[in-house]
C-alpha positions as CSV (number, residue, x, y, z in Angstrom):
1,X,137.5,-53.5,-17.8
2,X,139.8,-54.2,-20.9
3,X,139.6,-58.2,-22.1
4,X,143.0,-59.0,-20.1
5,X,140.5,-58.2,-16.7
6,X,142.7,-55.4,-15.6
7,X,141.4,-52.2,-14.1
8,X,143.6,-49.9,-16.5
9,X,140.6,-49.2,-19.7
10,X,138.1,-48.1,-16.5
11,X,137.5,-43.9,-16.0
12,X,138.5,-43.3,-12.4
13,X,134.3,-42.6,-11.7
14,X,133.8,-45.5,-12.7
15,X,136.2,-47.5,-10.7
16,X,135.0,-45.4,-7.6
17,X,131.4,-45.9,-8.4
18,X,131.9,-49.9,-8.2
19,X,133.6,-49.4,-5.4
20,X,130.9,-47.1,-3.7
21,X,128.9,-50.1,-4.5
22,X,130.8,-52.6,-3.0
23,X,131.2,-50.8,0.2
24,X,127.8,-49.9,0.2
25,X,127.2,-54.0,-0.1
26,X,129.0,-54.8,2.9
27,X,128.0,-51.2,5.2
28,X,124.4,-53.4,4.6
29,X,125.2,-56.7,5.1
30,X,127.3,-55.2,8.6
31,X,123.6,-54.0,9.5
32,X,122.0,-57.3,9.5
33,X,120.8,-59.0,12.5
34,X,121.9,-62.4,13.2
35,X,120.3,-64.9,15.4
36,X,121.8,-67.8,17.8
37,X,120.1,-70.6,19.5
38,X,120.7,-72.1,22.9
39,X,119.7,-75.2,24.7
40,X,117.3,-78.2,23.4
41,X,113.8,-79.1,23.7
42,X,112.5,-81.9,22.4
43,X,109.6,-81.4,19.3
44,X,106.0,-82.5,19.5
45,X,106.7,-85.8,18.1
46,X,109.0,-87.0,20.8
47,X,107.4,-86.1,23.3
48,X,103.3,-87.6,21.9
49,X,105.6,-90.9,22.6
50,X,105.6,-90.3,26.2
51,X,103.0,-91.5,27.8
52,X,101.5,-89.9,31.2
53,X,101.3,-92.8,33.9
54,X,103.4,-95.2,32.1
55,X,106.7,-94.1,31.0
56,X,109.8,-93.6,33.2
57,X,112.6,-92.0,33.7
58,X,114.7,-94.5,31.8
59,X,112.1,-94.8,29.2
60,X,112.0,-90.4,28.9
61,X,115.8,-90.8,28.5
62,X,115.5,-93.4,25.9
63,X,113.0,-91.4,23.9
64,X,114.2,-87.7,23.9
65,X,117.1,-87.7,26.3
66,X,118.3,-86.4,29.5
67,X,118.5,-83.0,30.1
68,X,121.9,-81.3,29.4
69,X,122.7,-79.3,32.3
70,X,122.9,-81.1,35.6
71,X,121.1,-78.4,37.3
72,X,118.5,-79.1,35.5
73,X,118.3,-82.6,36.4
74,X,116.3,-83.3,39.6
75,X,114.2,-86.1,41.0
76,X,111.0,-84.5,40.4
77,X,111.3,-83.3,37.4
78,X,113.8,-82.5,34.4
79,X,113.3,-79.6,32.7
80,X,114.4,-78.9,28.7
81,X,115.4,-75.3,27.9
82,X,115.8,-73.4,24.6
83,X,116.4,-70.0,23.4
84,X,116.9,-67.5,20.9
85,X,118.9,-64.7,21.1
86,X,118.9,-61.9,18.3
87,X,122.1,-59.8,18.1
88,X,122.4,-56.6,16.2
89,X,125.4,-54.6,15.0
90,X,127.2,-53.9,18.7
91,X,123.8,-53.2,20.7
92,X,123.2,-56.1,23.5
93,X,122.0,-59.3,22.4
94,X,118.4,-59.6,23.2
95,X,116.5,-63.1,23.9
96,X,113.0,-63.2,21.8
97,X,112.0,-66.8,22.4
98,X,112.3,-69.2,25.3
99,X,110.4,-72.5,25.4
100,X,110.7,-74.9,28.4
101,X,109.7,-78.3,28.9
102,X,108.8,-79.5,32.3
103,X,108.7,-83.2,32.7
104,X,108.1,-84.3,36.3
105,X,107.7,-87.5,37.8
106,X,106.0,-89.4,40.7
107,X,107.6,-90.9,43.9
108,X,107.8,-94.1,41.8
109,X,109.3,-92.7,38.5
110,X,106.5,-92.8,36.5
111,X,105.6,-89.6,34.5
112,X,103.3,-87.4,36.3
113,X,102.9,-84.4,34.0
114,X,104.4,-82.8,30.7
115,X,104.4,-79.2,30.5
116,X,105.6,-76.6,27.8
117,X,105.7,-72.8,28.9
118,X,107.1,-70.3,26.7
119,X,107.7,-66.5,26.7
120,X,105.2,-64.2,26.0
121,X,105.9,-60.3,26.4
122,X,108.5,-61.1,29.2
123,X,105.9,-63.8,31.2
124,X,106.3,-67.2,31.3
125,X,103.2,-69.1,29.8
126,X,102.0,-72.1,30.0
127,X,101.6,-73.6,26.0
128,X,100.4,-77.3,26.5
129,X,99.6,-79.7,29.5
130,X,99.4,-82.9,29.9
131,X,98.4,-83.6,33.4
132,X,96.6,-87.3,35.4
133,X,95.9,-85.7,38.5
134,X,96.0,-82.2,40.5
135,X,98.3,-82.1,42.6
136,X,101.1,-79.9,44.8
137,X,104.0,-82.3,44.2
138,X,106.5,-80.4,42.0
139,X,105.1,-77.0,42.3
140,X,107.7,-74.7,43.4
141,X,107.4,-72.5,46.8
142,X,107.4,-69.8,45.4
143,X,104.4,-70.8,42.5
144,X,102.9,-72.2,46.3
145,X,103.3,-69.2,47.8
146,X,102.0,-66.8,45.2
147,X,99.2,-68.9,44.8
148,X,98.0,-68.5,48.5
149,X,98.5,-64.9,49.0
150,X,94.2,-64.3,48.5
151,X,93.3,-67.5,50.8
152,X,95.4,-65.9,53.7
153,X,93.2,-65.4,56.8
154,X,94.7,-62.9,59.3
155,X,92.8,-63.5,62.2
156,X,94.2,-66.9,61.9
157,X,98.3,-64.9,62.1
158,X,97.2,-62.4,64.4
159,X,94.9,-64.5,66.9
160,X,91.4,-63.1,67.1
């Protein structure tokens, strides 16, 4: 380039050779994945404020908040969802991390149990518990169900 900062004292290779390189730039930066979150769960330290047996409802709300999504909002238990989607160039976005914490409650309103599952290879696993007693309550039919298919006795269905 000339000292005015026109292109006019450039060779026409090297004017397509910056350009080459420009294009070659943004072909690259086209080819990079991005990556989008979704939902909220609460971090570590919130949630060590929450103690098992004590807190409530109101006192959950107060310290990390009520779930966002009112289906996600029963009496039993609220549960906090986050994910992370990758996307890539126009192939379907793809979800590579889910966490979920489950925070259920007792007849009464008092915490009961603080779980955090995440997603491991496509299954759901469990990450941390906090638990006071072993229980049923909250577990749904379908865990319940699953978890009773070895203890089934069929002369019991059948009658003998």
């Amino acid at each position: 380039m000339s000292a005015t900062g026109n292109w006019v004292g450039m060779g026409p290779s090297k004017v397509i050779r910056i350009l080459a390189g420009i294009l070659g730039l943004l072909a690259l930066a086209a080819c990079t994945p991005t990556y989008t979150n979704h939902g909220f769960v609460p971090t570590d330290e919130d949630v060590e404020e929450i103690m098992v047996g004590v807190d409530t409802r109101e006192t959950v709300a107060a310290i990390v908040g009520k779930p966002a999504a009112a289906g996600l909002l029963t009496e039993e238990a609220w549960y906090y969802v986050q994910s992370q989607f990758e996307h890539f160039a126009y192939k379907e976005s793809v979800e590579i991390d889910r966490e979920v914490l489950r925070i259920s409650f007792t007849e009464d309103g008092l915490v009961e149990n603080i779980e955090r599952f995440g997603l491991e290879e496509g299954e759901v696993v469990v990450l941390s518990r906090r638990v006071t007693t072993s229980n049923t309550q909250g577990i749904g039919f379908l865990r319940q169900l699953l978890g009773n298919l070895g203890k089934i006795n069929l002369d019991n269905i059948i009658g003998g």
